[in-house]
C-alpha positions, 0 to 999 in steps of 0.5 A: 462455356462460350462468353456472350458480348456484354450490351452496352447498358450492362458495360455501362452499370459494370464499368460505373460509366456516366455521360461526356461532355463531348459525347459517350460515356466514360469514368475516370480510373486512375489520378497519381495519386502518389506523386506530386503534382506537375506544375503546367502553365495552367496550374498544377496536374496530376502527372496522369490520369486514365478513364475508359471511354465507351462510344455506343449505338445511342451515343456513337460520337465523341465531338471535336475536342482539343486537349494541351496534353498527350493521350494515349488511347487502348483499345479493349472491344466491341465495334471499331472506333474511327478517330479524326485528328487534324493538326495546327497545320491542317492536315486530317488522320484518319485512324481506326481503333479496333481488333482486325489489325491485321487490316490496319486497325490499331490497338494503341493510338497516340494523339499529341497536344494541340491536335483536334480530335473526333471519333465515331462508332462504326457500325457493327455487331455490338453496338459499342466501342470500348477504350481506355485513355491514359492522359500525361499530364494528367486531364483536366476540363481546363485543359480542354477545347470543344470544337466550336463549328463556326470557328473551326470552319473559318479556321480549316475549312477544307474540312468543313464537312467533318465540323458539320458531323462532328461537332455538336455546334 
């Protein structure tokens, strides 16, 4: 018997997913537990953590956002997710997450340290888009930097239309 896509309402409740900061909706899944912590010039991490991330119709945006650490990105289903990344020199990747990767849509992305980061839902069928994030070392809020628009402007304004749709200010 044929599977029908799950809505995004039904992800949310089976996955246990709660609102992010930065936009959509997310749970963390794992921490290593079992290992002992990474001492950092923050404090001390877990050595990684994972969560799912769900972008949707009602939330389609992940606001710019920098994280010191390295993510890992994996994507599972729905509609393709469109990342921006720019990097400490300016220079702006656009990468799309998705299943076609026979037209260059990726699996797995990796986005380094020190890199902003967006990503946004594109329009299609399901009116989400699922992935996973595996973060070493492992995430914390102190770690993280929301993009504040004006700074981020004045900082790379070659890309000042982007700040305008993808931060939340």
């Amino acid at each position: 018997m044929a599977h029908s896509q799950p809505s995004a309402q039904e992800l949310i409740a089976a996955l246990e997913l709660g609102p992010h900061m930065e936009g959509g909706y997310y749970r963390r899944t794992f921490q290593s537990d079992h290992r002992a912590m990474v001492e950092i010039e923050g404090g001390q991490r877990y050595w990684m953590t994972s969560i799912y991330y769900l972008l949707t119709e009602d939330s389609p945006i992940g606001h710019f956002h920098l994280n010191r650490s390295d993510i890992v990105h994996y994507y599972h289903l729905g509609d393709g997710i469109q990342y921006s990344l720019i990097f400490p020199d300016g220079t702006l990747k656009t990468v799309v997450m998705g299943s076609d990767v026979v037209t260059g849509e990726c699996l797995q992305l990796h986005v380094p340290g020190g890199v902003w980061k967006a990503s946004q839902l594109k329009d299609g069928a399901s009116g989400y888009g699922l992935i996973s994030e595996a973060v070493s070392p492992g995430f914390d809020f102190a770690d993280m930097e929301m993009g504040d628009r004006q700074k981020l402007t004045e900082q790379f304004p070659e890309h000042s239309a982007l700040f305008e749709k993808l931060t939340q200010a």
